[in-house]
MARLO-251681 format. One record per residue (C-alpha): chain; x, y, z. Coordinates in nm, 3 decimals. Example, Ala and Ser with C-alpha at 12.3 -4.5 7.8 and 13.67 -1.06 7.14 Angstrom:
2
c, px, py, pz
A, 1.230, -0.450, 0.780
A, 1.367, -0.106, 0.714
! end
This chain:
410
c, px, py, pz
A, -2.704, -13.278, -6.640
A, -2.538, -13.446, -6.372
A, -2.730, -13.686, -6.218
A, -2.524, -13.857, -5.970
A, -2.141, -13.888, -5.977
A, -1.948, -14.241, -5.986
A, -1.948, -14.322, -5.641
A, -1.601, -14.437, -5.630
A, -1.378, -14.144, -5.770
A, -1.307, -13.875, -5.615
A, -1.504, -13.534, -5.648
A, -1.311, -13.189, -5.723
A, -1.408, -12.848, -5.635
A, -1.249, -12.563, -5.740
A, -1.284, -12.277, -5.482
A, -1.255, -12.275, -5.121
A, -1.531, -11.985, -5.061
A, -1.896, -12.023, -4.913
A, -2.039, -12.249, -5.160
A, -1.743, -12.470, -5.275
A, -1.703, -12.572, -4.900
A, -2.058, -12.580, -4.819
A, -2.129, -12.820, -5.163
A, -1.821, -13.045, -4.984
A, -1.980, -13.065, -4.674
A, -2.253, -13.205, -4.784
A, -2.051, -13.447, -5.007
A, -1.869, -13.564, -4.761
A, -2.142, -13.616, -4.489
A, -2.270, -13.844, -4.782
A, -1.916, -14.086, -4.734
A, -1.778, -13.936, -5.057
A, -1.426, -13.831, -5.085
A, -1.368, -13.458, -5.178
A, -1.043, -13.249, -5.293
A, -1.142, -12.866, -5.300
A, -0.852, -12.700, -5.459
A, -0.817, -12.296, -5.381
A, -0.582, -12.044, -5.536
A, -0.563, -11.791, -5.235
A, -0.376, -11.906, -4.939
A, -0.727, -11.953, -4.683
A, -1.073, -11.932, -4.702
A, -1.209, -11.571, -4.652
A, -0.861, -11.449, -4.786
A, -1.024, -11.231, -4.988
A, -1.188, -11.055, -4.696
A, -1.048, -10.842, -4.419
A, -1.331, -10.864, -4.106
A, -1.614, -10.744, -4.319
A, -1.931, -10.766, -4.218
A, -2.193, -10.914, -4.400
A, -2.552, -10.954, -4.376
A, -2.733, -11.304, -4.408
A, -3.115, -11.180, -4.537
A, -3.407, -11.331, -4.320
A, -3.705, -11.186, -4.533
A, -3.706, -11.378, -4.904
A, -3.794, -11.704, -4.737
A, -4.048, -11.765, -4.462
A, -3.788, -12.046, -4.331
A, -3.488, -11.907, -4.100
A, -3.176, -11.918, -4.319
A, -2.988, -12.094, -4.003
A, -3.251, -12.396, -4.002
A, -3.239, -12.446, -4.375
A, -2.893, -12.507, -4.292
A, -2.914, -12.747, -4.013
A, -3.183, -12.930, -4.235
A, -2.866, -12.985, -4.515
A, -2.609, -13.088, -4.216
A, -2.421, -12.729, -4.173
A, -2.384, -12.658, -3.850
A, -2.428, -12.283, -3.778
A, -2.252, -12.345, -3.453
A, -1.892, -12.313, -3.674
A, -1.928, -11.915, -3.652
A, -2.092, -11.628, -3.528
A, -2.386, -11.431, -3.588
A, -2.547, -11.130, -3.423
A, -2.932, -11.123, -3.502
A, -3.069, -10.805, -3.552
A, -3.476, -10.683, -3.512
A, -3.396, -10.348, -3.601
A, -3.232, -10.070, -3.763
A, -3.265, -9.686, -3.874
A, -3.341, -9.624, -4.240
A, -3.242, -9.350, -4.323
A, -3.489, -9.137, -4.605
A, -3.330, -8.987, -4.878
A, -3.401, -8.607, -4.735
A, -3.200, -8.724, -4.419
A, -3.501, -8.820, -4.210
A, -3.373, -9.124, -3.997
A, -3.676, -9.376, -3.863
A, -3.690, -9.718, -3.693
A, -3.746, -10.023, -3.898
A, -3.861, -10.323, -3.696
A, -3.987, -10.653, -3.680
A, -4.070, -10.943, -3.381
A, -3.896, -11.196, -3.596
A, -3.506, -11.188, -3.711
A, -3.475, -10.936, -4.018
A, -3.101, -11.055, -4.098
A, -2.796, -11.187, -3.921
A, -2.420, -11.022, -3.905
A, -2.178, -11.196, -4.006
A, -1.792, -11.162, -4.045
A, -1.567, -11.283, -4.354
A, -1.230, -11.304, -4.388
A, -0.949, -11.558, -4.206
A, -0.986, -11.504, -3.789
A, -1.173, -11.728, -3.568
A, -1.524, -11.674, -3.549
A, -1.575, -11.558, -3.952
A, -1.882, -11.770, -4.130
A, -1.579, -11.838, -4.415
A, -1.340, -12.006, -4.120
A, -1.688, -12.173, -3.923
A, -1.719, -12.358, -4.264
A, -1.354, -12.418, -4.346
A, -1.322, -12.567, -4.010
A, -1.620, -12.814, -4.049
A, -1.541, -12.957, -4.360
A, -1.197, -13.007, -4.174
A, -1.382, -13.242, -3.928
A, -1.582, -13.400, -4.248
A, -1.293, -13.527, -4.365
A, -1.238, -13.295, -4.671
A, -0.903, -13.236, -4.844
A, -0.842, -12.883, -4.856
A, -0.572, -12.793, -5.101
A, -0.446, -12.370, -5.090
A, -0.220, -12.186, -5.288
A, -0.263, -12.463, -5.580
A, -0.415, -12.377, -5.995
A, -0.609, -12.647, -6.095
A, -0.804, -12.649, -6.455
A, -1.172, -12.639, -6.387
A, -1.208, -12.939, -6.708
A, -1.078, -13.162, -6.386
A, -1.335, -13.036, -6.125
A, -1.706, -13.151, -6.041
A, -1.803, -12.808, -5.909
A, -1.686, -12.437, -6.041
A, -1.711, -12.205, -5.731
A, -1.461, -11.959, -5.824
A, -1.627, -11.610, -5.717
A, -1.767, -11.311, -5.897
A, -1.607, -11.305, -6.323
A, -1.738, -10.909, -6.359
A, -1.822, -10.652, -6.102
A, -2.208, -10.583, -6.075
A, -2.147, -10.351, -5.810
A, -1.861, -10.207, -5.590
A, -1.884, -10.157, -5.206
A, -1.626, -9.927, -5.031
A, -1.580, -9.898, -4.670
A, -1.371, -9.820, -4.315
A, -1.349, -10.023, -4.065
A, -1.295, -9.894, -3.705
A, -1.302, -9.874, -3.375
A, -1.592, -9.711, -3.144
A, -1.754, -9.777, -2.815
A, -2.065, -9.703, -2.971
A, -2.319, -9.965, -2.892
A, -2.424, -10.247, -3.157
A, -2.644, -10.086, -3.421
A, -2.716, -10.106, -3.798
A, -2.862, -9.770, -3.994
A, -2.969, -9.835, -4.372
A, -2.942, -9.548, -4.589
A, -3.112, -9.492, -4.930
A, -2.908, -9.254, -5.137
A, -2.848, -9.188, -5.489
A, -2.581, -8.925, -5.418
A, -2.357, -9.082, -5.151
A, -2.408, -9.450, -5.350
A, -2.521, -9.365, -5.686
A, -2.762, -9.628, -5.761
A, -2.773, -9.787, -5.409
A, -2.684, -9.770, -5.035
A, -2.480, -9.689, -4.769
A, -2.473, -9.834, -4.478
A, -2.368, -9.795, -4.091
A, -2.260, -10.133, -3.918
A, -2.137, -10.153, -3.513
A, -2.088, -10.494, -3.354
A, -1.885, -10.518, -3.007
A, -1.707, -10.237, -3.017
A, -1.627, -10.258, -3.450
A, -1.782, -10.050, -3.668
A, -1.794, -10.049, -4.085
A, -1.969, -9.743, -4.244
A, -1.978, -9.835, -4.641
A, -2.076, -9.707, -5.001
A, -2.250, -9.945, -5.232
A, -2.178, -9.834, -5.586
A, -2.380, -9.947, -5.879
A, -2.278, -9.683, -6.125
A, -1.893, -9.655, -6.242
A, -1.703, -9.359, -6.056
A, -1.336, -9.276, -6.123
A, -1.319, -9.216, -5.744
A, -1.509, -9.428, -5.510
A, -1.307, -9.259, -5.250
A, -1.471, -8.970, -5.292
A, -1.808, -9.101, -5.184
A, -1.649, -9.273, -4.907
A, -1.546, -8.958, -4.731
A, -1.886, -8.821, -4.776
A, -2.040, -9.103, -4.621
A, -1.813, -9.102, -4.358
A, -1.856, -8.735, -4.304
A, -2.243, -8.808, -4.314
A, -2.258, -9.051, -4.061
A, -2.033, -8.799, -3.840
A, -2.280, -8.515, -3.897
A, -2.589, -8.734, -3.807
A, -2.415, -8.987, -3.513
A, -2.209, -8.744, -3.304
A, -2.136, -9.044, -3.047
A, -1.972, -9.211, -3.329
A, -1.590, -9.218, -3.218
A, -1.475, -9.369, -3.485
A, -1.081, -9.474, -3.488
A, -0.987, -9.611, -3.797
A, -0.859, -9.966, -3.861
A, -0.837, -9.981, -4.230
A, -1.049, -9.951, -4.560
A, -1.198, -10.222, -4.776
A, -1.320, -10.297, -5.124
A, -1.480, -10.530, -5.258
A, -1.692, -10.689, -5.560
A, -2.053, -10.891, -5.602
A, -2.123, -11.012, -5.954
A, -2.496, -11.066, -6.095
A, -2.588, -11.261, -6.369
A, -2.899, -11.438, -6.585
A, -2.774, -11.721, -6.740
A, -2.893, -11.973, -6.991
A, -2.747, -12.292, -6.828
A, -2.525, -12.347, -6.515
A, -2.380, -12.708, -6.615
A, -2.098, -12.714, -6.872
A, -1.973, -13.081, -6.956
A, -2.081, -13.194, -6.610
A, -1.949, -12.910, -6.385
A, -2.174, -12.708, -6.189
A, -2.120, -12.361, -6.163
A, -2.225, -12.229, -5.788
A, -2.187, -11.902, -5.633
A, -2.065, -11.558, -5.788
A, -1.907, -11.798, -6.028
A, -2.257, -11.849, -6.194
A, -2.384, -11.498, -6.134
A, -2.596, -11.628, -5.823
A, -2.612, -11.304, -5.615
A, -2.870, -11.012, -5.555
A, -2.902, -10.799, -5.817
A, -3.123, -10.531, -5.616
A, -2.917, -10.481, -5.281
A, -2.617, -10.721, -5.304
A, -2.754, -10.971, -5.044
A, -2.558, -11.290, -5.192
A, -2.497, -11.526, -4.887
A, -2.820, -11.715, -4.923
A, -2.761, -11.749, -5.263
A, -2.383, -11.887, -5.228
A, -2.467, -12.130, -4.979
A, -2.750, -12.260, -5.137
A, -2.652, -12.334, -5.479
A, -2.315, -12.548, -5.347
A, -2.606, -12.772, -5.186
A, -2.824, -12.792, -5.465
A, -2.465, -12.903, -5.653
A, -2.401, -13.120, -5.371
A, -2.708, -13.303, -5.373
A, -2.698, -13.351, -5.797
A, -2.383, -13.514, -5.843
A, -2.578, -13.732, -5.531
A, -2.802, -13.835, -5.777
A, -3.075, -13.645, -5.601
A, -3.190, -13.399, -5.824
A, -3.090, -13.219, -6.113
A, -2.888, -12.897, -6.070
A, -3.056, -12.716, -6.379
A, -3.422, -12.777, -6.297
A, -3.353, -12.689, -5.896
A, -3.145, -12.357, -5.975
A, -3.496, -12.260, -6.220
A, -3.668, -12.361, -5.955
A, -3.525, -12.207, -5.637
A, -3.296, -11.956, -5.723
A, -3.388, -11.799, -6.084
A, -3.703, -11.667, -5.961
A, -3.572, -11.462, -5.710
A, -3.266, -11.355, -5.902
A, -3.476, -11.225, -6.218
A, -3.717, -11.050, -5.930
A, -3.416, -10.857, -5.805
A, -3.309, -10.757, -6.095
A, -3.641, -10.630, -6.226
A, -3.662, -10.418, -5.880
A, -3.309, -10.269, -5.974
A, -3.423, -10.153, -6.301
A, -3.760, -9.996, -6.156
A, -3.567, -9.838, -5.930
A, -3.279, -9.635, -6.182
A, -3.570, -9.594, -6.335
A, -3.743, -9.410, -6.092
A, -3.426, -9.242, -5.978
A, -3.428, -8.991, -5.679
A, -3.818, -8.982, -5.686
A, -3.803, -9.395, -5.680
A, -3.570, -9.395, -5.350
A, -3.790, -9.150, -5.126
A, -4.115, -9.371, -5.275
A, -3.932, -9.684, -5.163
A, -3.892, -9.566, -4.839
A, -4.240, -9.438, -4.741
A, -4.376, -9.714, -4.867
A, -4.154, -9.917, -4.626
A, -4.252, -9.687, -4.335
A, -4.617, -9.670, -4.460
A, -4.646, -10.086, -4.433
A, -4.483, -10.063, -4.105
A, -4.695, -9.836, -3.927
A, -5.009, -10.010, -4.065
A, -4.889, -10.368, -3.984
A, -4.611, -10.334, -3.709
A, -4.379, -10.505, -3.889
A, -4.130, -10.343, -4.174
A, -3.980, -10.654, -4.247
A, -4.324, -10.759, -4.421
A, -4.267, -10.520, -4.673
A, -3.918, -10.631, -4.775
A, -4.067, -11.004, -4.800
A, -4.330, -10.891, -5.009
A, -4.075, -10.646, -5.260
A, -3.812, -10.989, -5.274
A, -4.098, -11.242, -5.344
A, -4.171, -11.293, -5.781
A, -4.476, -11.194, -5.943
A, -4.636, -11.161, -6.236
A, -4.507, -10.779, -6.275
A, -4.163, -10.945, -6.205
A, -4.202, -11.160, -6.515
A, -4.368, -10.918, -6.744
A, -4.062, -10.669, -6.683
A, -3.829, -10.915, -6.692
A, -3.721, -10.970, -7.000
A, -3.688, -10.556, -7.064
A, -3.466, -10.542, -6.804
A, -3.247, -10.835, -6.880
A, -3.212, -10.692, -7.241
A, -3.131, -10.325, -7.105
A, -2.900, -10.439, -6.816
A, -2.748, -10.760, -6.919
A, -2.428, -10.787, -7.098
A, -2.365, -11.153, -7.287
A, -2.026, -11.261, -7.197
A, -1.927, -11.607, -7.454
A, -1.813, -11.882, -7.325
A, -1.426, -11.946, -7.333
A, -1.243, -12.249, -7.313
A, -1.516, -12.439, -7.237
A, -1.662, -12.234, -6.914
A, -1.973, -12.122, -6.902
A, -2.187, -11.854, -7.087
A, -2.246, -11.571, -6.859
A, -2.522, -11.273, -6.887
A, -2.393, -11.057, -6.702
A, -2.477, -10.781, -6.496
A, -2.217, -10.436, -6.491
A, -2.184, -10.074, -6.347
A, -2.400, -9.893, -6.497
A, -2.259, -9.538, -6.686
A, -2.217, -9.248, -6.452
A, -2.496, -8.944, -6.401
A, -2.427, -8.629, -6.438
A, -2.584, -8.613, -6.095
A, -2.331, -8.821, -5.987
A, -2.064, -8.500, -5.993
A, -2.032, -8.312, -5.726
A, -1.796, -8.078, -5.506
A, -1.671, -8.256, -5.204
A, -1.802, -8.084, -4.852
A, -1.488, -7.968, -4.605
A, -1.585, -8.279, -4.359
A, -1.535, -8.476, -4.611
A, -1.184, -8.339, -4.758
A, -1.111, -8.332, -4.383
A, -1.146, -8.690, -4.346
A, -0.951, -8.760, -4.729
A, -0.682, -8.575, -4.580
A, -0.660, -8.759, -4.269
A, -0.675, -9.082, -4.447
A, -0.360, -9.006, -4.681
A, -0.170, -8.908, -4.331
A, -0.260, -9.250, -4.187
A, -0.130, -9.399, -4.474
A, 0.164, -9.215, -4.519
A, 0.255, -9.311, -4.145
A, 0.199, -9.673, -4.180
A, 0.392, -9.689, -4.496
A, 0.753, -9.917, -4.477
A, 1.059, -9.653, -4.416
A, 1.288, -9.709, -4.647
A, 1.668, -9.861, -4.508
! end
């Protein structure tokens, strides 16, 4: 276990993301000297103005204070802090979900101004850390391994686009449109992102997008959406029986740290590059703080994922009311959420079914680290289905848009 680097060499990371830059922040604030070496060109490269959502409901501490308390600053990017949002029921009944605190924050990733990837780029710019892009370096050589998902635990698809429809979030439970998840509706000054979260494998997760699309349409006529482009993109779960090989900590996606329920990974990226921080510090060991603060809440998500394809269609709608149900009686829906995130016994007498039934073991190569992964799950036979004329409508006004923004040749 590392327990506190030699304070006069240098330390490596490898990955410019959320939680290689946020463990280098906190490095450097503590006077040390840090390279973080990234193969894509910028931080966020990976991302095109997605928005993401920074969870306010597994911790009774604002996610934005715990990071002023380890020296990030917030400030770097923006947020837009939503109370509520419509959750849409599985029959198509669409309700309010509220609550007087902050149920989660927007974010956006990818390279412009503003994004939380560029907010923490830029501060560990004024921290003094060498940031090195477009370079391969062999992980043997690093400190810290934040390197991003290794397999796909689930898939999101999505547009993004244009609207003057005011700021507003709708969560949707639905096991047709996102077979084993979500979908979502996202507007924030004047963008929008409708998306399918896919936790079962589809040969054409286009094909759910339209629907969604065509959903949303049906059920938010003052939607005028103009579309920008579409997006894909990957989170990867994972159980694993150590997260220190040879002295390198694994943080991030890179050590399976993610949600395995609903894909909320922010909190967990963020706050595992600390925890590696702060052991190569000498303050604490990485292993013990990970089982501590992070493995709990990982194997508790995962448990709820495989109670819920358990459950299937009949486990959605039953999610839902009782989410309604809890808000009615106590005003506040995001007390329900807290209570469905936070471990428990049932958590730990399930969990070791589910891990066996979902996990995949994944041997270490070349000396990286042992990974129990979480994958897409096998498709239903529910999960075919005849596409409805809205939704060819919108596939075949997607292929036109592409067809028209594609290079002429000569």
């Amino acid at each position: 276990m590392p327990t506190g680097a030699d304070p006069h060499k240098p330390i490596h990371v490898l990955g410019a993301g959320l939680s290689g830059l946020s463990a280098a922040i906190v490095l450097a604030q503590a006077g040390r000297e840090v390279h973080v070496h990234e193969l894509r060109a910028d931080s966020g490269a990976r991302f095109a103005g997605d928005f993401q959502a920074i969870e306010n409901w597994s911790h009774p501490v604002d996610f934005l204070d715990e990071m002023r308390g380890w020296g990030l600053d917030p400030g770097t990017f923006q947020t837009t802090p939503f109370r509520q949002m419509d959750l849409v029921l599985p029959r198509g009944e669409i309700v309010t979900a509220r609550t007087p605190g902050i149920a989660f924050r927007l974010v956006v990733r990818g390279t412009r101004p503003g994004t939380l990837d560029q907010g923490l780029k830029r501060q560990a710019e004024t921290e003094g850390v060498h940031l090195h892009y477009r370079v391969r370096r062999d992980r043997e050589l690093c400190d810290i391994v934040a390197t991003g998902p290794k397999t796909a635990s689930g898939l999101v698809c999505g547009e993004l686009f244009e609207t003057s429809h005011p700021d507003h979030v709708a969560f949707q439970l639905d096991d047709r449109l996102a077979p084993g998840a979500y979908t979502y509706l996202i507007v924030v000054d004047g963008t929008g992102l409708i998306a399918t979260v896919l936790l079962r494998r589809q040969r054409d997760a286009e094909r759910f997008l339209n629907e969604t699309l065509a959903w949303y349409h049906a059920h938010y006529p003052a939607l005028d959406r103009r579309p920008l482009h579409r997006m894909r993109g990957v989170g990867g779960f994972a159980l694993n029986p150590r997260h220190v090989v040879d002295g390198r900590c694994y943080v991030g996606e890179a050590a399976g740290f993610q949600d395995g329920l609903w894909g909320f990974g922010i909190r967990y990226a963020i706050t595992s590059g600390v925890l590696a921080a702060r052991a190569l510090l000498g303050e604490l060991d990485y292993e013990q703080a990970v089982r501590e603060t992070l493995r709990p809440f990982q194997a508790a998500s995962l448990t709820n994922r495989w109670l819920l394809n358990h459950l299937g269609r009949w486990g959605f709608e039953g999610l839902a009311r009782l989410w309604i149900r809890s808000q009615r009686l106590g005003g506040d829906g995001l007390r329900f959420l807290s209570r469905l995130y936070q471990p428990s016994w049932l958590h730990s007498l399930i969990e070791k079914t589910a891990a066996h039934h979902m996990l995949e073991k994944h041997p270490a190569a070349d000396g990286g680290l042992e990974m129990r992964s979480l994958t897409l799950a096998p498709a239903k036979p529910r999960d075919k289905w005849e596409p409805s004329e809205p939704a060819q409508a919108i596939a075949r006004q997607h292929a036109a848009t592409r067809v028209a923004r594609r290079p002429q040749a000569g």
